[in-house]
N, C-alpha and C positions, 0 to 999 in steps of 0.2 A: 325758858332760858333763865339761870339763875343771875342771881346778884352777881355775883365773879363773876359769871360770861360774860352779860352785860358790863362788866367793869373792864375786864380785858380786851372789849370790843372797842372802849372808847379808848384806849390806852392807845391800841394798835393805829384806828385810823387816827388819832390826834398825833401820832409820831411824825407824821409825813413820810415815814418810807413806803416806798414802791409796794405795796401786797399784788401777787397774783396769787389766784383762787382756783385750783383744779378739783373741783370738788367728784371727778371720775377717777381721782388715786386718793387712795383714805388707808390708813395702814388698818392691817389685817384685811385685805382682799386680798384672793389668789389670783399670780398672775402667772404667765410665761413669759417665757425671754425669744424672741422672733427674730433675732440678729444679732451678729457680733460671736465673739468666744464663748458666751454662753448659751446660746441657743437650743432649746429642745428644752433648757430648763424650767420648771415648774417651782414655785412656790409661795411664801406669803409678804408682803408689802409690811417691812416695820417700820420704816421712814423713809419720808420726802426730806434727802441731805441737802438740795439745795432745788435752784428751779430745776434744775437739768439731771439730775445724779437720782437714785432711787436706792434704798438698801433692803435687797430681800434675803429670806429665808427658806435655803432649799434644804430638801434633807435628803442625804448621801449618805450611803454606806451606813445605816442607823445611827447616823447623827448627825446635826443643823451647822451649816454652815452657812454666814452672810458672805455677800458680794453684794458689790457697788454695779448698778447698772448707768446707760443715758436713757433717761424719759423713753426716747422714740424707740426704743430698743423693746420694750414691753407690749403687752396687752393684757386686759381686764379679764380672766375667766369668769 
């Protein structure tokens, strides 16, 4: 771990905000979508928007659109 992680390590726990840690969503995994309006969809994990939201990247019609997912809506390929 470098100096900045290390540094940003202590930043984060000395803040006192709430951190949860899902370290089974990490952007750029592929995932699917298992429910809701987007179901059947496939693609990659660019950000954790908050605890609950997810923003991936599916590709349509040769070319990348995002959508917002909920957490529980996904799973890990």
């Amino acid at each position: 771990m470098s100096e900045q992680e290390l540094e940003a390590v202590r930043i984060i726990v000395g803040s006192g905000a709430a951190l949860v840690v899902n370290p089974q969503l990490i952007p750029g995994q592929r995932v699917a979508v298992v429910a809701g309006p987007f179901m059947g969809v496939q693609g990659v994990l660019t950000r954790v928007k908050c605890q609950q939201r997810l923003v991936i990247n599916a590709h349509l019609l040769n070319t990348s659109v995002s959508v917002e997912v909920d957490v529980d809506k996904i799973i890990v390929l």
